[in-house]
C-alpha positions, 0 to 999 in steps of 0.5 A: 375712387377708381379714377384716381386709383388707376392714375399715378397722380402726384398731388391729390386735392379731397373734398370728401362728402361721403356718408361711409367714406372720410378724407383720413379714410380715402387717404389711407385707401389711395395710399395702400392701393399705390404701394401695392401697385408699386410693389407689382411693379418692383416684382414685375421688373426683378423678375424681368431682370432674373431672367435677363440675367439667366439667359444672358448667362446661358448664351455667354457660357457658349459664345465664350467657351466655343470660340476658346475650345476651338482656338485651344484645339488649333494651338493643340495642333500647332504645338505638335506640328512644330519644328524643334528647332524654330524655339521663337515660335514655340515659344509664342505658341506656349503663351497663346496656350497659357493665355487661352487656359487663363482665359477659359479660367476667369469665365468659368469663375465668373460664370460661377459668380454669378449663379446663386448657392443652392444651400439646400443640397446635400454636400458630399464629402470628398478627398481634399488631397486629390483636389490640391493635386488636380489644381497643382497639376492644372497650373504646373506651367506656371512654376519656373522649373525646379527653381519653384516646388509645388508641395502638397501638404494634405494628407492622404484620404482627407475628406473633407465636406464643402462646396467642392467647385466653390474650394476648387476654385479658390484653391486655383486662384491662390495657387496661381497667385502664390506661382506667379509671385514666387521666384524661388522656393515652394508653394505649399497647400497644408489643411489643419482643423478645418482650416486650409493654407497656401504659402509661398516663398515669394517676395510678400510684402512691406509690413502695415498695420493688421487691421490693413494687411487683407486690403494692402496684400488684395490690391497688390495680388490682382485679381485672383484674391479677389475671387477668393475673397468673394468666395469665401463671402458666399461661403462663410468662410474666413480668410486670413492673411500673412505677409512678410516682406522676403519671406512671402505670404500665407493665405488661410480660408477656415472652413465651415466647422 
């Protein structure tokens, strides 16, 4: 009995002549012993894996943010240094510094991604108008002069009460996308029962069936919506799109009431 429950065998032949101890009775012993040494093994290998994936996490957050911190500090000093006049490389230094800021941008969600919610805690309130100017602000390089306008449609002193860093995030990936598909208009952030908008004037897109809008608008929108939509997965939250082709598009997320 030890003997083959030590052993993974794959066929056992019984011939059982035991007084306390049938064939039936030693099947079901080496089963349950088999799964349960299966079921050691399963722990053993997901628990291995969390903490792979933990430290992988730990040391990605700082071989990434490092390297970017860095070249961000010297394009900092470049741009002050730089000549007015030489506009081809003011230029070019404006894009490194967007893409390092984009960069810096998708990591921080990432690495938020991947960490598990903790439902537990306490969620304080906030001011959500606050949080919409702090992300109009973050991407204000994005808009095209005075030809786009960020408009900040939340009340003062709105509290509202949510995973703050979760909304943030959504909140910069829905503004960001609304910029960069708007040529002309405004992008604006309205919050109405529990539910909160961003619109844009953009070029939005052809008309398709309901029940295929979220996917059409998600697979032309990159990657940014699909954040947002995992986001809202983890949250609870519903999302909701409406798009018109010239007359540009609305994404709703209502919020747990």
């Amino acid at each position: 009995m030890q003997q083959a429950s030590d052993n993974n065998y794959d066929l056992y032949i019984l011939d059982v002549a035991m007084p306390k101890l049938d064939g039936l009775s030693l099947c079901h012993q080496l089963r349950t012993d088999y799964l349960a040494k299966r079921i050691d093994q399963f722990m053993i290998r997901t628990n291995r894996f969390v903490a792979r994936e933990k430290a992988f996490s730990r040391e990605v957050s700082h071989e990434l943010r490092t390297p970017l911190a860095s070249s961000r500090a010297a394009l900092d000093v470049a741009r002050t240094l730089l000549v007015s006049s030489d506009k081809p490389l003011a230029k070019c230094l404006d894009r490194m510094y967007r893409a390092n800021k984009d960069m810096s941008h998708l990591i921080e969600t990432f690495l938020l991604l991947g960490r598990e919610v903790d439902n537990t805690q306490v969620i304080p309130e906030f001011d959500l108008n606050i949080l919409v100017e702090q992300a109009f602000t973050k991407h204000q390089y994005l808009s095209r002069g005075d030809a786009v306008s960020c408009v900040n449609g939340v009340a003062k002193n709105t509290l509202c009460q949510t995973h703050q860093q979760y909304l943030s995030i959504v909140l910069d990936n829905l503004i960001r996308n609304a910029l960069q598909h708007t040529q002309s208009g405004a992008v604006t952030v309205s919050y109405q029962e529990q539910c909160i908008s961003v619109s844009d004037t953009g070029d939005g897109i052809s008309e398709v069936a309901a029940s295929e809008i979220q996917t059409d608008v998600m697979q032309k929108s990159g990657i940014g919506l699909t954040i947002v939509r995992r986001f809202c997965e983890a949250q609870g939250w519903v999302l909701s799109i409406e798009s018109k082709v010239g007359h540009g598009t609305t994404v709703t997320i209502a919020l747990n009431k």
